[in-house]
LUMKE-236458 format. One record per residue (C-alpha): residue in one letter; x, y, z. Coordinates in steps of 0.25 Angstrom, whole numbers. Layout:
residues N
+---------+-------+-------+-------+
| residuo |     u |     v |     w |
+---------+-------+-------+-------+
|       A |     X |     Y |     Z |
...
+---------+-------+-------+-------+
This chain:
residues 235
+---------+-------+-------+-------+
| residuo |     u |     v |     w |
+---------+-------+-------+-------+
|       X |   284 |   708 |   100 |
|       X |   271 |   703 |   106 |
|       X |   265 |   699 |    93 |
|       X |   276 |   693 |    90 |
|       X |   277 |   686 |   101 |
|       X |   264 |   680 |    99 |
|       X |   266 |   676 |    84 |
|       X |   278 |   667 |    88 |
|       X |   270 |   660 |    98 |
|       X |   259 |   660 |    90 |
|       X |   269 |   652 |    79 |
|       X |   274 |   644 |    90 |
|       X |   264 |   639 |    97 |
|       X |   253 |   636 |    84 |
|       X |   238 |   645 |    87 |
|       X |   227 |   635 |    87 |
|       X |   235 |   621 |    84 |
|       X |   227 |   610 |    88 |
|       X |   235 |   608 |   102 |
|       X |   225 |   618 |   106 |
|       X |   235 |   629 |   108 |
|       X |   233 |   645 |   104 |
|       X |   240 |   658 |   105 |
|       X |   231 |   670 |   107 |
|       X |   233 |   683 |    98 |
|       X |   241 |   695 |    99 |
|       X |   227 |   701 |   106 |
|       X |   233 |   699 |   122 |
|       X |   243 |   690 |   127 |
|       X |   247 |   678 |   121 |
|       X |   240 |   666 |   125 |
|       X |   242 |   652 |   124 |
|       X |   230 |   642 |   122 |
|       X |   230 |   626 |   125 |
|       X |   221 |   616 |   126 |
|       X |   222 |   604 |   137 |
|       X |   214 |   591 |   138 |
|       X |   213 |   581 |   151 |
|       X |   207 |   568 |   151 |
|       X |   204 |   561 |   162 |
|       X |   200 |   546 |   162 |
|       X |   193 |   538 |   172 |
|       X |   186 |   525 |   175 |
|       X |   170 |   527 |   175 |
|       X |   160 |   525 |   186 |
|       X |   149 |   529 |   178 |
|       X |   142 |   521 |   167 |
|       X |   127 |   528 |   160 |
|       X |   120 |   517 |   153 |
|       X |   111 |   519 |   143 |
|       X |   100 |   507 |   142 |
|       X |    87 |   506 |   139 |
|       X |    71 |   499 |   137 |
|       X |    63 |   496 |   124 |
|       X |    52 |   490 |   123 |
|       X |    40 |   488 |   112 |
|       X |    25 |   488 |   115 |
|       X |    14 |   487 |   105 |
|       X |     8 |   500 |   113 |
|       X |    16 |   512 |   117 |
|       X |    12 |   509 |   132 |
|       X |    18 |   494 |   130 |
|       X |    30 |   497 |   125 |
|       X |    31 |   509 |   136 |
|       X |    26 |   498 |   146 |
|       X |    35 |   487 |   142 |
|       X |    46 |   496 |   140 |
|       X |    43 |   501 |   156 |
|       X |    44 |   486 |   162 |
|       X |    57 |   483 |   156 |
|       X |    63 |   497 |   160 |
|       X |    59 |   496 |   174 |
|       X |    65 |   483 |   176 |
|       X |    78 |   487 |   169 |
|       X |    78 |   498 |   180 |
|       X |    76 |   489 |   191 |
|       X |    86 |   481 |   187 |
|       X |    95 |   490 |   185 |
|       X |    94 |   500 |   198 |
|       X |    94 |   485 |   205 |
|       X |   110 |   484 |   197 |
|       X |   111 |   497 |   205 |
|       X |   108 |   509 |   198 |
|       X |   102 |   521 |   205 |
|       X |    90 |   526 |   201 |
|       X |    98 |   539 |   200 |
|       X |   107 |   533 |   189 |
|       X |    94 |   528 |   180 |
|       X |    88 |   539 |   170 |
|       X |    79 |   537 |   159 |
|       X |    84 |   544 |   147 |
|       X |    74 |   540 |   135 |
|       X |    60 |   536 |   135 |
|       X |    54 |   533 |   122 |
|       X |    42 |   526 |   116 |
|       X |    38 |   527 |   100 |
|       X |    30 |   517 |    91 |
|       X |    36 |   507 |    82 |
|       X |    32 |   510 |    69 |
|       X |    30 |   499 |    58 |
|       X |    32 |   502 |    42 |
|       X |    40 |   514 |    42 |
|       X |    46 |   508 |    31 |
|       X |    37 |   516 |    21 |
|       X |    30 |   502 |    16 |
|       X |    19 |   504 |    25 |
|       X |    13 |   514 |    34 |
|       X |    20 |   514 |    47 |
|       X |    13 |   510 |    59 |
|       X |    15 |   507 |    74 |
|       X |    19 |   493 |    78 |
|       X |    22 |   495 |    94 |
|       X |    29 |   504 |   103 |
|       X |    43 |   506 |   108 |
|       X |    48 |   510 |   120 |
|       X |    61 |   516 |   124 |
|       X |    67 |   520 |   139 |
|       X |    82 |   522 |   140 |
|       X |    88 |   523 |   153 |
|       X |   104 |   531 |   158 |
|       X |   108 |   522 |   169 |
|       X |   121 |   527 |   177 |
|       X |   128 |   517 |   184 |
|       X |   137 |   521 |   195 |
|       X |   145 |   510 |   197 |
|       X |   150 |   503 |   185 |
|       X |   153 |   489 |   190 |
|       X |   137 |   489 |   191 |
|       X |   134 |   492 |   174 |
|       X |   136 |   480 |   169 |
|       X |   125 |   475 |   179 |
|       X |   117 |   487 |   178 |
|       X |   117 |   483 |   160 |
|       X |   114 |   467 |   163 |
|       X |   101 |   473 |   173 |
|       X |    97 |   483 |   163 |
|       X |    96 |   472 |   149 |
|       X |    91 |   462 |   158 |
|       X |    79 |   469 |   162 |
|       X |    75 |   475 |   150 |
|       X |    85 |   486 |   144 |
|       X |    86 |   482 |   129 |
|       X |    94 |   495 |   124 |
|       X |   108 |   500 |   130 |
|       X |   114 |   511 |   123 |
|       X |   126 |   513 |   130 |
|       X |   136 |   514 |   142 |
|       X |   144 |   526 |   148 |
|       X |   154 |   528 |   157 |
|       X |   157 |   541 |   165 |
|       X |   161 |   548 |   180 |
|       X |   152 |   550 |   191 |
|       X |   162 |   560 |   194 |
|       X |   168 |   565 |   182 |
|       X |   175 |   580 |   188 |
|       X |   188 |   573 |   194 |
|       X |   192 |   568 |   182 |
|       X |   187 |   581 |   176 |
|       X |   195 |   590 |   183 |
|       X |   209 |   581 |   180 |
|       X |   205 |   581 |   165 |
|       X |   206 |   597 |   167 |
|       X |   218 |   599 |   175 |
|       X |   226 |   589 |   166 |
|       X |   220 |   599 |   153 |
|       X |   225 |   610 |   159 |
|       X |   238 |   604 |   163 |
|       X |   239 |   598 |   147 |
|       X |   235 |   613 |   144 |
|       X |   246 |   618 |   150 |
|       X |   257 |   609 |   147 |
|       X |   253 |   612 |   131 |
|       X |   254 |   624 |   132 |
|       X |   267 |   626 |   140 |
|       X |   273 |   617 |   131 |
|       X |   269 |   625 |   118 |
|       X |   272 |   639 |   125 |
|       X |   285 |   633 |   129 |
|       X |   289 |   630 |   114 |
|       X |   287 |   644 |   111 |
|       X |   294 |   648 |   120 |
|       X |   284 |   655 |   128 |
|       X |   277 |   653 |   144 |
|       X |   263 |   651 |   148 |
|       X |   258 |   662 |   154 |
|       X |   244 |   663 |   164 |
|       X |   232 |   656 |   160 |
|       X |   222 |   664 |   153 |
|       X |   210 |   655 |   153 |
|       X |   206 |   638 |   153 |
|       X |   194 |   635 |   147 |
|       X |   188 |   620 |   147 |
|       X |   182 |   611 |   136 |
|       X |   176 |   596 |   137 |
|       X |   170 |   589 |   150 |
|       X |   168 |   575 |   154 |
|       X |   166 |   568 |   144 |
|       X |   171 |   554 |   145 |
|       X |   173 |   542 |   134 |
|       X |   161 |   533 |   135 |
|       X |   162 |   519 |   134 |
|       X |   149 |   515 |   127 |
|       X |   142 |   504 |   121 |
|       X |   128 |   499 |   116 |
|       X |   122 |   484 |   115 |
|       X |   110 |   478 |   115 |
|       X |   104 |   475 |   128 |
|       X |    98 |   462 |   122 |
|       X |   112 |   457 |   119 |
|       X |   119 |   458 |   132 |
|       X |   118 |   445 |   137 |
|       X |   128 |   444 |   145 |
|       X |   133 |   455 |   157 |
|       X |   135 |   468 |   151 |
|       X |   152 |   471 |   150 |
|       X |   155 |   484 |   153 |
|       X |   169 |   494 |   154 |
|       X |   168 |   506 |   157 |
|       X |   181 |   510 |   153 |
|       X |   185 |   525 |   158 |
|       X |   180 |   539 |   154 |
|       X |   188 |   552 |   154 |
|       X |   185 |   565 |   156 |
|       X |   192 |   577 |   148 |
|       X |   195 |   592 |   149 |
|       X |   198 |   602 |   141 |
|       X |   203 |   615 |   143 |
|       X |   209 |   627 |   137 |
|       X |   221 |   636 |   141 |
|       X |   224 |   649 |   139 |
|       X |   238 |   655 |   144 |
|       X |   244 |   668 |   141 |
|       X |   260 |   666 |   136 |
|       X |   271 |   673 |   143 |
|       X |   276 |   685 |   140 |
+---------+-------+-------+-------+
């Protein structure tokens, strides 16, 4: 009678179908396993800008010294918006010749040097980004790859997003043992998959064209959990 009990539920219920839901074996007792998903959305209070300096020298120590002045005053200017120094992290450094007739015509040669510095700069309080992006291309940042927005804190909304997976765990898989006519027994294991990991609002321009104060929305970010429910069936 016990296999086949597990054969009708095993009809019933569909092993492996995509609603994440799976009957174990007739190896031990029957088991019932469902997925649940929570997402958790917020309003943002973090913003990670990516900007940058490039300069050209006819020297590598030119460019490198030219590329230097512009970037400290961008820095001063924008810890002056009010960004901490804690919040400002340089995250390339690069400097490489300019090479001139690499189009096979000619023999290639250096014509100058480019330097490169790229800055992450967190800012804390969003009503300050757009001032933070006007200081920034003012004072010399020609290249700004992108915004992002996130939590300081992301755990709060973290841990709902997990208790409403369980909870959608739970009421799919009550429902699907409750078409075939059968109970959830105890919990034999959760297991989670996923983290924080929030839509990011993005955008790239030319710092050259931003003429006017920088428009920003941050929108909101979620947060989502996944996790994975094992319960035995009532005998």
């Amino acid at each position: 009678m016990r296999v086949l009990s597990i054969l009708f539920l095993t009809a019933a219920l569909g092993v492996g179908s995509a609603g994440g839901m799976a009957l174990a074996d007739d190896h031990g007792p029957a088991t019932i396993t469902v997925t649940g998903e929570g997402t958790v959305t917020a309003a943002p209070d973090l913003a990670t800008v990516s900007l940058g300096v490039t300069t050209q020298g006819g020297t590598a120590s030119e460019a490198m010294a030219a590329n230097s002045a512009a970037l400290s005053a961008v820095l001063e200017r924008v810890k002056a918006a009010g960004v901490e120094d804690r919040d400002i992290q340089t995250s390339a450094l690069n400097l490489n010749p300019n090479w001139a007739g690499t189009d096979g015509s000619s023999v290639p040669t250096i014509q100058g040097y480019v330097a490169m510095n790229q800055l992450q700069v967190r800012v804390r309080d969003l009503a300050k980004l757009g001032p933070v992006l006007d200081a920034a291309i003012a004072d010399g940042a020609n290249t700004l790859n992108g915004v992002s927005f996130g939590l300081q804190d992301p755990d709060p909304a973290m841990d709902q997003a997990r208790k409403d997976a369980v909870a959608e765990a739970r009421a799919r898989a009550e429902l699907l043992t409750a078409a075939a006519g059968v109970a959830l027994g105890r919990i034999v294991s959760i297991s989670e998959s996923g983290g924080y990991a929030p839509p990011m609002p993005m955008y790239r321009m030319e710092a050259a064209m931003a003429e006017a104060p920088v428009p920003v929305e941050g929108g909101e970010v979620g947060v989502t959990a996944n996790v994975t429910v094992v319960w035995e069936i009532a005998q």
